[in-house]
C-alpha positions in Angstrom: 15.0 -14.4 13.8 15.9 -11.2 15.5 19.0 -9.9 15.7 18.3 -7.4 18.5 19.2 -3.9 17.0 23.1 -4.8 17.0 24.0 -3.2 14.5 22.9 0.6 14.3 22.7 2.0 11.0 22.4 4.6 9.2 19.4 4.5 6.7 18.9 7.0 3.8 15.4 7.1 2.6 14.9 8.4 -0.9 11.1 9.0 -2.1 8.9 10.7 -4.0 6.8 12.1 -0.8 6.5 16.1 -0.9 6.4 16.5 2.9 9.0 15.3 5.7 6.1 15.2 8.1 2.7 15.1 6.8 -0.2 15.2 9.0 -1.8 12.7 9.2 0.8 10.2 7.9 -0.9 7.5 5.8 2.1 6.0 3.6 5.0 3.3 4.7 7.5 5.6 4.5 5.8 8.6 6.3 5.8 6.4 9.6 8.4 3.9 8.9 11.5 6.6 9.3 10.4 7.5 12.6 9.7 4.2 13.8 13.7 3.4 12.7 14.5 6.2 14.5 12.7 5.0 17.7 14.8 1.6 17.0 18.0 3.4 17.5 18.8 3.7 13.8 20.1 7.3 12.2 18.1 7.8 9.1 18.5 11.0 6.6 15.0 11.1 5.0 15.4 12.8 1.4 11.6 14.1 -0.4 11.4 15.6 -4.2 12.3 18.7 -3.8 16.0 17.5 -2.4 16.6 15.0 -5.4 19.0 17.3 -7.1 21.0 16.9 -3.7 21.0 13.6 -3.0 24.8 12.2 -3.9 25.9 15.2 -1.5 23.9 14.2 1.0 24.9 10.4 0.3 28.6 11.9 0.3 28.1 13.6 3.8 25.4 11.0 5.5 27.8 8.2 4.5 24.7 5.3 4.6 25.0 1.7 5.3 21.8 1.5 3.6 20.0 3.5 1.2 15.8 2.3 0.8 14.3 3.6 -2.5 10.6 4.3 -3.1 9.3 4.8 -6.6 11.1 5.2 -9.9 13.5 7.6 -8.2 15.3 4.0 -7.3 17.2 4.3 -10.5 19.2 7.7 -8.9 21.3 5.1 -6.9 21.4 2.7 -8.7 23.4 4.5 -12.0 25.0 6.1 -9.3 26.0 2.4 -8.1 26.8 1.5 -11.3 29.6 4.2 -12.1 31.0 3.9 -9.1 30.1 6.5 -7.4 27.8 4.6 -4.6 29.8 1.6 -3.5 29.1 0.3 0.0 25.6 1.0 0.5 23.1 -1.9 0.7 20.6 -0.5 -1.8 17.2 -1.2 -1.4 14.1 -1.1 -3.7 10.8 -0.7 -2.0 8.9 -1.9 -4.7 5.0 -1.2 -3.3 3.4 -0.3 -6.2 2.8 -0.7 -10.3 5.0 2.6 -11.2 4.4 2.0 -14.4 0.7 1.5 -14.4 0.2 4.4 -11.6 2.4 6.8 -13.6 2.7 5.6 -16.8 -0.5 8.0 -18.7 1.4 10.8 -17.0 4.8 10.7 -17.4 5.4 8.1 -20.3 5.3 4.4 -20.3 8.6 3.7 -22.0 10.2 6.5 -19.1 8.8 5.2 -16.4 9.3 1.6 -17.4 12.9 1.7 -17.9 13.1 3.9 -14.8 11.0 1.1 -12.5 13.3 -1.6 -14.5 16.4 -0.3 -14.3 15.8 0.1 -10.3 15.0 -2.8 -9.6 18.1 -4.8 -11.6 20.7 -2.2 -10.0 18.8 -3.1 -6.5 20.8 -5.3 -4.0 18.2 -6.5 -3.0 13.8 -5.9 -3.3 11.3 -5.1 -0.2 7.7 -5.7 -1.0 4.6 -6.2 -0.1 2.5 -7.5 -3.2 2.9 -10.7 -4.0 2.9 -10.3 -7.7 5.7 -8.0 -7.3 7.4 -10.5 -5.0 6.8 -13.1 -8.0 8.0 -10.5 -10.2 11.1 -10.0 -8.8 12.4 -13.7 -8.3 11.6 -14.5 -11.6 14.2 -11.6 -12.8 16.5 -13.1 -10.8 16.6 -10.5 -7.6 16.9 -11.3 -3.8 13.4 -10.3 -2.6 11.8 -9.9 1.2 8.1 -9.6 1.9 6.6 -7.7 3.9 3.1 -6.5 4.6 1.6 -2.4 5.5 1.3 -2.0 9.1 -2.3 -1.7 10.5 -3.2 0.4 14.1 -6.9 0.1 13.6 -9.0 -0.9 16.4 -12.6 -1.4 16.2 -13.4 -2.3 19.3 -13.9 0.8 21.0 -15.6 3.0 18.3 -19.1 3.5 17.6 -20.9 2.7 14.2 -21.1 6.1 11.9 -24.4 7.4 11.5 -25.0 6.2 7.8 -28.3 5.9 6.1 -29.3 2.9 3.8 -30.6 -0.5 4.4 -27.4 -1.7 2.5 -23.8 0.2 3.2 -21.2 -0.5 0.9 -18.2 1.4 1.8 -15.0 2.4 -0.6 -11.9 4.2 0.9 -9.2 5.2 -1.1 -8.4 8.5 -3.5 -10.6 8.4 -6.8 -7.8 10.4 -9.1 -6.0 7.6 -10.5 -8.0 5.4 -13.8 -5.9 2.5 -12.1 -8.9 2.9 -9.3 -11.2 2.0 -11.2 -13.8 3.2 -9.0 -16.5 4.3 -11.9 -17.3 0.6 -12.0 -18.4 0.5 -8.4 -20.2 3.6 -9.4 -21.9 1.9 -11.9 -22.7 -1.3 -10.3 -25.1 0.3 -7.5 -27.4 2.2 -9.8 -30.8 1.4 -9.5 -30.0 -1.2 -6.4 -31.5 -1.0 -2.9 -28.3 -0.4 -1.0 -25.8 3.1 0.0 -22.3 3.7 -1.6 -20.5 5.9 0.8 -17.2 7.1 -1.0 -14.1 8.6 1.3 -11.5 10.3 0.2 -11.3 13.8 -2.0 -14.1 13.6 -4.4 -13.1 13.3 -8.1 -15.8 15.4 -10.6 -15.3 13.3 -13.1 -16.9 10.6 -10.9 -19.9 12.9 -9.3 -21.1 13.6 -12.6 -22.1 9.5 -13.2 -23.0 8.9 -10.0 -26.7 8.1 -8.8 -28.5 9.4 -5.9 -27.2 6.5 -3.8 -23.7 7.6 -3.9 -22.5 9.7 -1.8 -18.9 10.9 -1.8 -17.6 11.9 2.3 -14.5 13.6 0.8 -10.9 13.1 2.5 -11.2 11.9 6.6 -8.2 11.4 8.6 -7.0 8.2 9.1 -7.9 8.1 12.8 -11.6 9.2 12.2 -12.2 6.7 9.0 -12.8 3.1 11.9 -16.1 4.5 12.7 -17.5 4.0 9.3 -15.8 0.8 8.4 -17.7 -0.6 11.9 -20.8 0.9 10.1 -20.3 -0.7 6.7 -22.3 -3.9 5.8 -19.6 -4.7 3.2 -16.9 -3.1 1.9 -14.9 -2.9 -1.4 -11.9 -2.7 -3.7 -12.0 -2.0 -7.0 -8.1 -1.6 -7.8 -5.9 -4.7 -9.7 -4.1 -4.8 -6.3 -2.6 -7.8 -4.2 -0.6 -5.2 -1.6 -2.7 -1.9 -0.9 -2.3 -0.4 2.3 -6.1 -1.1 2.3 -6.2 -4.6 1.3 -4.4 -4.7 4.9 -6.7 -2.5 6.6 -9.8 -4.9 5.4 -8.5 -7.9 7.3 -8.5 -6.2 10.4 -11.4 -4.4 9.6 -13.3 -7.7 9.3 -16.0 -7.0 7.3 -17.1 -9.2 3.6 -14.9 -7.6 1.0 -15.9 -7.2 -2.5 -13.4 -6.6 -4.8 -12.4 -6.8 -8.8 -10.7 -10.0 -9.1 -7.0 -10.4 -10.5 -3.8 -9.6 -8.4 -5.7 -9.8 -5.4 -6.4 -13.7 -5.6 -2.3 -13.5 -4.8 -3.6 -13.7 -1.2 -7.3 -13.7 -1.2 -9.5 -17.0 -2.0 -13.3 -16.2 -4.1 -16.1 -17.3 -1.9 -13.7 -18.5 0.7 -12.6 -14.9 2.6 -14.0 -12.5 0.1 -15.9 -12.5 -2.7 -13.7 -11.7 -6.0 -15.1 -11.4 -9.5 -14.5 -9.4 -12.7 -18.3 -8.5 -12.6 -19.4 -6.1 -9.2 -22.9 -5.7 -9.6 -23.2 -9.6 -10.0 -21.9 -9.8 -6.8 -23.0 -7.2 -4.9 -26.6 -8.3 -5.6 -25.5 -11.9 -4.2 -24.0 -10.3 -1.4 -27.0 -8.1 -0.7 -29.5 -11.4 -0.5 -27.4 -13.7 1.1 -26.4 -12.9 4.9 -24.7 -16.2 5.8 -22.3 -15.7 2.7 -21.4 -12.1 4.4 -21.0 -14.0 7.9 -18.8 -17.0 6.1 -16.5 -14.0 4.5 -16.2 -12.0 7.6 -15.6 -14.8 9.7 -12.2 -15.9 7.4 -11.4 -12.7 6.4 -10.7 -12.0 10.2 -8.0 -15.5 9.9 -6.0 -12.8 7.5 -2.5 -12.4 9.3 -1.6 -8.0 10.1 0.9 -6.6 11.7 1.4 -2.7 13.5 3.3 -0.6 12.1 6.1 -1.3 14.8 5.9 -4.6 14.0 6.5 -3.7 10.5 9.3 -1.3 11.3 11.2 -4.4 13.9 11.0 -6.6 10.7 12.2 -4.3 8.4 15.0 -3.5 10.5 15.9 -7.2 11.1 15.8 -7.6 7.1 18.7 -5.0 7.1 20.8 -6.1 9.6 20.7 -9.9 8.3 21.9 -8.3 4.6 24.3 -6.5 6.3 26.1 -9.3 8.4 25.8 -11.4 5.3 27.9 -8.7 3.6 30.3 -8.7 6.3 30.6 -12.2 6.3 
């Protein structure tokens, strides 16, 4: 239901982003603050480097709600606790695996109690993974789904020039081990096919690659359709059921090979992509069998996306109905 923007709030955003307006945006919450602020809504948009002055800018902003990205979500919610925060709806955005993305860096324990301790002080959970979803009912926490917004459009591009009788495609950044992309990287060697890499190359990752890899380094959003249209297949490697990119493939269309685990959350083996713990197994199936690749991209395509507007109207009409519930 849509409540039609009755309410206008006032939104703080706190995150772990670096920049208030990177260019080109890629994450939810470098587009979703300015698609509130479109919707009428007031937000105060807080990165890293104004942590330290977030309760006075809570204390001068005066929120109605106050969205969380990342471990930083416990801030508010000790704050919350001691009093100190009391009639802001807090929100946790919980997109990702904090502890598994940060874990090797910054501590396990830390970042687990951190990502924990967030998420109990939350009011109430905004996700879009499934497993998280899962995750946080089970602990007993009022949780909303929702998925990554998607502006691609196919249609009106032209294929990429890319060489190979066989173009797998990966997108994504290669830094992280929770990528897992060295097992891509190792499932093409010696095969008669192309793996075309985007995003800013990792060395680690040149040095075991074979001659038919070939790493395209960081594209801008808006220029990366071109060689998705190009692709014959293309891939996920990451234990994901909620990537920004899991999103991007259904509109993209094209038979996805992927690791399996989260991602059968939302995706069926066989039935609108092919999902197994072994790549090369089924990238050589995939190579031989064309009608399989039609079958996947045909379902695949059923996947349900939204824009990011879309995304932003819904989000919006999640806050407003936990606000009037308040007020009632």
């Amino acid at each position: 239901n849509s409540f039609n923007n009755l309410i206008k709030m006032k939104i703080q955003i706190l995150t772990a982003a670096r920049e208030k307006v990177p260019d080109p945006p890629i994450h939810d919450f470098e587009r979703l603050p300015i698609l509130f602020r479109k919707l009428g809504h007031d937000v105060d948009y807080i990165v890293k480097s104004e942590w330290s002055r977030f309760y006075l800018r809570y204390l001068k902003f005066k929120p109605d709600v106050i969205i969380s990205v990342g471990p930083i979500a416990a801030l508010p919610g000790f704050l919350k606790r001691i009093g100190l925060i009391k009639r802001a709806l807090l929100v946790n955005d919980w997109t990702d695996y904090w502890t598994e993305t940060m874990g090797e860096k910054h501590g396990i324990a830390k970042i687990a109690f951190l990502e924990f301790y967030g998420i109990e002080k939350a009011d109430i959970v905004v996700t879009s993974t499934i497993f998280n979803y899962d995750r946080a009912r089970l602990l007993g926490k009022k949780a909303y789904y929702r998925q990554h917004g998607v502006d691609l459009d196919l249609e009106k591009v032209k294929d990429a020039k890319l060489e190979g009788k066989f173009k797998i495609l990966y997108c994504g950044s290669q830094d992280n081990k929770m990528k897992r992309i060295e097992k891509l990287i190792d499932a093409v060697k010696g095969l008669e096919c192309d793996l075309y890499l985007i995003g800013k190359p990792n060395p680690d990752l040149q040095k075991i690659a074979s001659k038919n890899v070939h790493f395209l380094g960081f594209i801008p959003p808006k220029e990366i359709p071109p060689y998705y249209k190009a692709a014959d297949i293309i891939t996920m490697t990451m234990d994901s059921d909620g990537s920004l990119k899991l999103f991007e493939a259904f509109k993209v269309g094209k038979p996805l090979l992927a690791l399996n685990g989260r991602i059968s959350n939302i995706l069926t083996h066989r039935e609108n992509a092919y999902l197994t713990p072994n790549l090369r197994e089924g990238l050589i199936e995939l190579m031989k069998d064309k009608k399989l690749r039609e079958y996947l991209s045909n379902n695949i395509k059923k996947m349900k996306t939204m824009t990011w507007e879309e995304v932003a109207k819904y989000y919006i009409e999640i806050l407003e109905k936990e606000l009037k519930l308040r007020k009632s």
